[in-house]
N, C-alpha and C positions, 0 to 999 in steps of 0.2 A: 150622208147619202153616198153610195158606191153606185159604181158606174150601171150596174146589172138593174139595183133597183131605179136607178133613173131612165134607162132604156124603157124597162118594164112600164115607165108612167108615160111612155110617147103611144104604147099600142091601145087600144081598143078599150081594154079592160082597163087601165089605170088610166085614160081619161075620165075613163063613167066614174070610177075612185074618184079620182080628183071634183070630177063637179061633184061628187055626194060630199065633199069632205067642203067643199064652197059652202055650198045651200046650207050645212051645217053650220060652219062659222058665222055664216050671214044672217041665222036667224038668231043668231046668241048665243046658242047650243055649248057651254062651258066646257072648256077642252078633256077634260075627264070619260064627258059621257060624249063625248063626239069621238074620240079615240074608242068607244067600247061600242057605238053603233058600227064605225067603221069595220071592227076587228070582226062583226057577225059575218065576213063575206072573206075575208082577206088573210093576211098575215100583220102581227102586229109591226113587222117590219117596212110593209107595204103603205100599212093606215099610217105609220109616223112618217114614212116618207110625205103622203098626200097631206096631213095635217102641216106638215112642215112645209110647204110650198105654197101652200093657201096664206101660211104667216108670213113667208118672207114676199110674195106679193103688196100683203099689205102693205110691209114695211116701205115695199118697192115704190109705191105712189109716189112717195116724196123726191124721189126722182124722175120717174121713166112717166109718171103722170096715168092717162090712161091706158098706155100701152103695158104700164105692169099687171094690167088681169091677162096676160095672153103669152105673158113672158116668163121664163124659168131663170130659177137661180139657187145660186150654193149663198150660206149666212158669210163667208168671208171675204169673197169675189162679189155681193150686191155693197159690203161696203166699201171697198174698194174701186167699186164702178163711178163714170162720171156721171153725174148729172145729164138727162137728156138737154135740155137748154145749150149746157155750154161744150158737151159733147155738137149738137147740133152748128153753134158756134164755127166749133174748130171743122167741122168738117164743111162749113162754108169758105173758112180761109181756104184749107185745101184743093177746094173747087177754083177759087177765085184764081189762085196762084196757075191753077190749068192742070192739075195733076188730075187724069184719068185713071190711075192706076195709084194703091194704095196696099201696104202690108202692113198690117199688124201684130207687132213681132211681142205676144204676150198678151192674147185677147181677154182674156177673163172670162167670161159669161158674155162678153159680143156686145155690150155698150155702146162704142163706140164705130163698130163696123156696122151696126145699124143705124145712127146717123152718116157715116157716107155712103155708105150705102143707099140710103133714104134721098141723099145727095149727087145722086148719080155717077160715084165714083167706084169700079169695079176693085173689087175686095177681097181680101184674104189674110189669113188669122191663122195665128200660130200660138200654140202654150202647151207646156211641158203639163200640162194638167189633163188626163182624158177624161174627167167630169166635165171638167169647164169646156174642156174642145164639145162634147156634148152637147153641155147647155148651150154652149154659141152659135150653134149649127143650128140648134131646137128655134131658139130665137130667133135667127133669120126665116126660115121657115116657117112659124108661126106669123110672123110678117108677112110675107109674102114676100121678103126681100131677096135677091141675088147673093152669094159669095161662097168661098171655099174656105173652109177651116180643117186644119190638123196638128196634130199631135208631132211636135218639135222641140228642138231648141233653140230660142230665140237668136243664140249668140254664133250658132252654127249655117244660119240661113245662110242663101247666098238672095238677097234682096238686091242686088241691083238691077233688078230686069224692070223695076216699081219704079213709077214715075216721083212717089213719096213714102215713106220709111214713119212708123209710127209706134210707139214705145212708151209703154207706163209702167217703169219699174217698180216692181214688192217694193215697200220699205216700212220692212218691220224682220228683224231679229227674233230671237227665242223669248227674249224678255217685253215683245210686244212692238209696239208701233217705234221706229226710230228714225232722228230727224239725222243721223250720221249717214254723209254718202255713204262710206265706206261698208255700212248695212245694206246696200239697196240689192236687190233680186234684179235683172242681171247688174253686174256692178258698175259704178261710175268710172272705170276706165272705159268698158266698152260702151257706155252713154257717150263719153268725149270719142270714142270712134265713130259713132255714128252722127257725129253731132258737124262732122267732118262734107256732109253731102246733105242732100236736099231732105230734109226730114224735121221730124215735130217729136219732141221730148215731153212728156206731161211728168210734174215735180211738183214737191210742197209747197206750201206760198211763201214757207218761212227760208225758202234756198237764198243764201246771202250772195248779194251781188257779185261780189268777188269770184264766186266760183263759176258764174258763167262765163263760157271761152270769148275770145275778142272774135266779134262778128258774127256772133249771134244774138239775135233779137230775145229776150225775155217779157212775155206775159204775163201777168197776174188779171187771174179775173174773178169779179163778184157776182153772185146771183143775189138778187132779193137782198141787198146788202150784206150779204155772208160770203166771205173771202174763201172761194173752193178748191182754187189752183192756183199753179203759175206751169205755163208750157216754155219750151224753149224751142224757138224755131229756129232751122239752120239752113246754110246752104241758100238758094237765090229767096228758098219762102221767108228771109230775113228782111226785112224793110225798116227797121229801125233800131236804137240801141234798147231801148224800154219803152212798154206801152200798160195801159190801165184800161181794163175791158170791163165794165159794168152792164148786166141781163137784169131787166126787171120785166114789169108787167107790160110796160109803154115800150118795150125794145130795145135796141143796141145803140150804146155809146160807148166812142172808144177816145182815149188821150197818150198822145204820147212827149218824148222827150225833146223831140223835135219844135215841140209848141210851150218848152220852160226855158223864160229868159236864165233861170238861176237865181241863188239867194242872193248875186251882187247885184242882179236889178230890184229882184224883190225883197224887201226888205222886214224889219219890226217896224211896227208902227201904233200909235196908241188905238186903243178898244173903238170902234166906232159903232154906227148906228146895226150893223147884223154880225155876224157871227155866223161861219161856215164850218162846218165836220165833214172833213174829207172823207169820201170811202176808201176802206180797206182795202180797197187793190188800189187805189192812188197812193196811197202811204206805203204800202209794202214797193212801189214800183219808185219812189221816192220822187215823186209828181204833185207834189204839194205844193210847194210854188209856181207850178204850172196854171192848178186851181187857180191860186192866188193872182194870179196872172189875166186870168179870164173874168175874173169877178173884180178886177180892177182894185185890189186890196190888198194888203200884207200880212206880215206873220205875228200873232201876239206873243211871241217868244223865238228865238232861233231854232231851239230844241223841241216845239210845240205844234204837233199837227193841226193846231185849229188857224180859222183864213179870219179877219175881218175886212170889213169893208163900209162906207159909208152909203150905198144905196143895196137895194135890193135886186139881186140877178138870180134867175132859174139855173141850173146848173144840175145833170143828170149827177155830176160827180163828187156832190157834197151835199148835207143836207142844209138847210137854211134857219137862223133863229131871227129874231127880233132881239137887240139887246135892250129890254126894259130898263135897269136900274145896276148898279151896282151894289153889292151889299157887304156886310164886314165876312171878313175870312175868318176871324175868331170863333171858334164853335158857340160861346157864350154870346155874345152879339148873335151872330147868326141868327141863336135859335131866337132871341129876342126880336130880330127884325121878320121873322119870318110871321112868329105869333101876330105883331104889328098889325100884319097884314090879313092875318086869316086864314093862313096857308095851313090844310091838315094833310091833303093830299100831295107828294113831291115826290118828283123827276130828280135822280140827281146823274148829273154825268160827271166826269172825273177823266181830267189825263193831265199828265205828268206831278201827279199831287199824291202824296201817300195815302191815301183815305179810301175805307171801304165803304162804301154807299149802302150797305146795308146794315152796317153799324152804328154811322151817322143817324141813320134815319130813324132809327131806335132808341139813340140818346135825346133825339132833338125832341120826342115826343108829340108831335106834332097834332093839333085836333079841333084845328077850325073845318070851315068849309068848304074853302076856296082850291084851288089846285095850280101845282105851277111846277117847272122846270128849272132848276138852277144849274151853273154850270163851273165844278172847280177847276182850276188849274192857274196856271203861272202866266203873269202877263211881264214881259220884262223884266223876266227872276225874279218876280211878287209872285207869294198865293193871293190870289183874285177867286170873288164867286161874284159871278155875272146872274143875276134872274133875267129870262130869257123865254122866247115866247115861240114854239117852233110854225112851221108851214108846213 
């Protein structure tokens, strides 16, 4: 999509396009003959635009939720975009900390400047892109929201006049997506310059500890148990060294490092009555004995993200099992005690154990009736398989 034909889809006439190219996909209308209904009135460069925007809508839901029927987007800046949730999120931090004023130096398609925005913090967007400046302006306005977006260079701005500084570096190379700073759009030197005053950095979840500066805080957060970031907050919006932000359906919990005795209070201890799975932004934030700490339990190996415990505690930050039984680790046992039981239907989960769970599960032939969850891994440098009952 070039900039001309996306102007083109803000006036009059490629709205009515756009809704015909809706009502199209909505009824089923297979993309063939809804591109050759489209073209009776248009250009076939106009109908692929509108057919294309109806798709990446769709796609859009999984993020932006209802707000994607009313929002526009390029296919490479929607997967790129955050999450309305944890976009939402951070632009409550930003509120909280008192920043009235916000830049966002590399908007995309405006994700994010419509949650602070949303947030009542007054906004403005910057990207070296004049589609995406486009769409981000289309977005605010489709909203109904406030802000000013243009056509920059991020690393050129002069942003200090912003009470908060906000920055989601490209990071992806020629050869596709890459987890090397040294790839990142703008690049991680000028990330550590900004990282120098009061501003929010969003990064991979997989960014290793090491390379955050001393006295800045790092985030990792999950939605729906799927690890989708890690932000780095700098300057006074710093309030701790690590934290672990989990969004589900029930709301926001947040853990930080402040609340982990460490592995010298927490320790290994043998299997008891549950068994806890940390979430992925606890484990990436390396807040597992933190868990462990809260559920008043230990580590079944020192290298092993899984918690046990002798009672049962609610905890937004891990999931909970039951440990039923123990069973042999031997695949040929195994599949023997499994039969035993009547087990045709299995769960298997697996960390720190060499084993594909979808291999396993096709040797062990399994074809009773019963259904159950087992759980491999290493208890005290043993391979252990725990069957296990979840909540």
């Amino acid at each position: 999509m070039d900039l001309d034909d996306f102007r083109w889809l803000l006036t009059d006439e490629g709205q009515a396009l756009l809704a015909e190219a809706t009502t199209l996909v909505a009824d089923g209308t297979p993309a063939l003959a809804a591109g050759s209904a489209l073209r009776r009135t248009t250009t076939p460069e106009r109908a692929a635009t509108a057919l294309t925007q109806v798709e990446l809508r769709g796609r859009a839901v999984a993020k932006f939720g209802d707000l994607a029927a009313r929002m526009y987007f390029t296919p490479d800046a929607l997967e790129q975009a955050t999450r309305l949730r944890v976009a939402r999120h951070r632009a409550g931090r930003a509120a909280a900390f008192g920043a009235q004023t916000l830049v966002d130096l590399g908007c995309g398609i405006g994700g994010d400047l419509v949650a602070a925005a949303a947030a009542g913090i007054v906004c403005a967007g910057v990207d070296l892109d004049p589609v995406r400046v486009a769409v981000a302006e289309a977005n605010l306005a489709a909203l109904g929201l406030p802000g000013a977006v243009q056509v920059a260079d991020a690393t050129t701005v002069d942003h200090s006049g912003f009470d908060l500084a906000f920055a989601d570096p490209a990071r992806r190379s020629g050869a596709g997506r890459s987890f090397r700073v040294e790839d990142w759009t703008p690049p991680w030197t000028w990330v550590e310059d900004l990282l120098r005053r009061d501003a929010c950095v969003k990064v991979a979840p997989g960014i290793p500890h090491a390379l955050v500066p001393d006295g800045v805080e790092a985030e990792w957060v999950s939605d729906d148990g799927e690890v989708k970031e890690a932000a780095l907050w700098a300057g006074r919006t710093a309030t701790v060294a690590r934290r672990a932000t989990v969004i589900g359906e029930g709301g926001l919990a947040t853990i930080t490092d402040e609340e982990d005795p460490g592995p010298g209070v927490v320790g290994v201890r043998a299997v008891g009555g549950y068994l806890y799975e940390p979430d992925g932004a606890v484990i990436r934030a390396g807040l597992v004995t933190a868990v462990a700490a809260g559920v008043d339990g230990g580590l079944v190996d020192p290298k092993i993200a899984y918690v046990t415990a002798d009672q049962l505690f609610r905890t937004p930050f891990a999931r909970s099992y039951r440990v039923l039984e123990t069973l042999p680790y031997r695949e040929k046992q195994l599949k023997a005690a499994l039969r035993e039981r009547g087990i045709g239907r299995l769960t298997i989960k697996k960390r720190g154990v060499d084993v594909s769970p979808e291999a396993l599960r096709k040797r062990l032939a399994l074809s009773g009736d019963a259904e159950a969850t087992i759980v491999l891994t290493r208890v005290s440098g043993e391979g252990t398989a725990l069957l296990v009952e979840p909540f």
